[in-house]
C-alpha positions in Angstrom: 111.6 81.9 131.1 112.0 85.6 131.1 112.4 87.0 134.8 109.1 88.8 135.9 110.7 88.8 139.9 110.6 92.2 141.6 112.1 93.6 143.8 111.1 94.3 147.5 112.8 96.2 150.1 111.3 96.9 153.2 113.2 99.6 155.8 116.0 100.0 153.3 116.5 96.0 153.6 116.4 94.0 150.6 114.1 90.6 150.9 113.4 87.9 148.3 112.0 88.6 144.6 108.4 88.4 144.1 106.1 88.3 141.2 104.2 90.6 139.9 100.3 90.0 141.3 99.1 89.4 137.9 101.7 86.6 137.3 100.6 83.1 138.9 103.5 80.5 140.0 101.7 77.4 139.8 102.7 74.3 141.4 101.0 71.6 140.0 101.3 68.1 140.6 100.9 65.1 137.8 99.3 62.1 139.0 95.8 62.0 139.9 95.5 65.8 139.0 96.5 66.2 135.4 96.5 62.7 134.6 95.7 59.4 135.9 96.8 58.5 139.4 100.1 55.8 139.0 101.9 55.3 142.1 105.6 55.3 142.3 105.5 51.4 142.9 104.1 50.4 139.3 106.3 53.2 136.8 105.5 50.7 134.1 102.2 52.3 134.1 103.4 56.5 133.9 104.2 56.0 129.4 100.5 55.1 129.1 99.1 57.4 131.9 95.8 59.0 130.1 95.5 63.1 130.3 92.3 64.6 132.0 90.7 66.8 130.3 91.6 70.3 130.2 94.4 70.2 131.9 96.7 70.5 129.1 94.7 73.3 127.2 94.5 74.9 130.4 98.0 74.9 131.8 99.5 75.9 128.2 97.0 78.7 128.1 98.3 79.8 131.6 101.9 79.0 130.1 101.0 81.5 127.0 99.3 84.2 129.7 102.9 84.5 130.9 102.8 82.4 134.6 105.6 80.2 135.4 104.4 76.2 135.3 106.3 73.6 137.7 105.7 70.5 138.1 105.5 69.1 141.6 105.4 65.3 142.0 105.6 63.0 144.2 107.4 60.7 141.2 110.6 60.0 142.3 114.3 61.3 140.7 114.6 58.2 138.7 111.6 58.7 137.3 112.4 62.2 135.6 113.2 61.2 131.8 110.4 59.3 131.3 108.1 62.0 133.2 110.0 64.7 131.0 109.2 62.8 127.9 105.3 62.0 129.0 104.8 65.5 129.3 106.8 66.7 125.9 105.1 63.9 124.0 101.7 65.5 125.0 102.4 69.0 124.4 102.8 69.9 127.9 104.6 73.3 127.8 106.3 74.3 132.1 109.3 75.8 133.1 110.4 72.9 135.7 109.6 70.1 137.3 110.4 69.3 141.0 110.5 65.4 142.4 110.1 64.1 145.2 106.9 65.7 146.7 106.5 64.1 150.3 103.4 61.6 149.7 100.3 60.9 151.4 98.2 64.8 151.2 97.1 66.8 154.3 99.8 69.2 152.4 100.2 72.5 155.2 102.8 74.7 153.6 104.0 77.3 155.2 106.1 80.4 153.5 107.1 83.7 154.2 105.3 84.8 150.3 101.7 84.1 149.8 100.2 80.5 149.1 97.2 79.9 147.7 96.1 75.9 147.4 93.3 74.4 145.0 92.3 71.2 145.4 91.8 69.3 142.3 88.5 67.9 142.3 88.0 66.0 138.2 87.5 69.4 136.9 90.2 71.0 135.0 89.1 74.5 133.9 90.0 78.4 134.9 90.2 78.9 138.2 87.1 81.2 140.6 87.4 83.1 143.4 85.6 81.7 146.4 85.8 82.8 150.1 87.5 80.0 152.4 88.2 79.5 155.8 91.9 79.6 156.7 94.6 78.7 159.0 96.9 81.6 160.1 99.2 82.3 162.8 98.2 84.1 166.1 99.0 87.7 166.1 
C-alpha cells in the first residue's frame, strides 16, 4: 500500500497522520456483512461461506479507487489462514485484516480522527449520504 497519510500539526505540535478526505479507510467486517454469517463456534463452515452480492465488486472497486481495505472480524487468530485463503480464493483484494473484533454489536467507537459507521443492511452497493442523528460529547 502506497502511504497517502499527511501530516497535521497544530500550534507547531505534530499529531497523528491522517488521510487525505478523498481517501476512505474502511473497516469492514466478514461474516454476516460480506458473506454469510458463521460463528466462531462452527469454523468448519467459514471454506464454504457464500459471498453476498456486490460486496466483492464493490470493495475491489474501492481497493482500485485508491482507499485502504481492512478487514475487521470477530473470527478469531486461529482462524486467520483459512480466512486469508477464503478471501484470496475469491478475489478479495485489502490491505489487512484485524481479528478478534469484540462480539455481540452495539459497536460505540470512540477516536480522536473522524468515524463514520454504516450498518450493513443485505445491500452491498456505493455508499449515499444521508443526515443522521449522532452521539457527541458535551462541549
Amino acid at each position: 500500500m502506497k502511504n497517502n497519510l499527511e501530516e497535521i500539526v497544530v500550534d507547531g505540535k505534530r499529531l497523528s497522520p491522517g488521510l487525505p478526505d478523498e481517501i476512505k479507510n474502511f473497516m469492514i467486517d466478514i461474516d454476516g456483512t460480506i458473506c454469510d454469517d458463521i460463528p466462531n463456534e462452527e469454523p468448519e463452515r467459514m471454506a464454504t461461506a457464500q459471498i453476498y452480492d456486490g460486496a466483492l465488486d464493490t470493495i475491489n472497486k474501492w481497493y482500485e479507487e485508491g482507499h485502504v481495505i481492512t478487514f475487521f472480524t470477530s473470527r478469531t487468530e486461529e482462524h486467520r489462514g483459512e480466512t486469508e485463503e477464503w478471501l484470496k480464493r475469491h478475489g478479495f483484494k485489502y490491505h489487512g485484516m484485524l481479528m478478534g473484533k469484540p462480539r455481540g454489536g452495539n459497536y460505540h467507537w470512540i477516536d480522536n480522527h473522524i468515524v463514520r459507521a454504516t450498518r450493513y443492511e443485505g445491500k452491498f452497493t456505493d455508499l449515499e449520504i444521508r443526515t443522521a442523528k449522532v452521539e457527541v460529547f458535551e462541549k
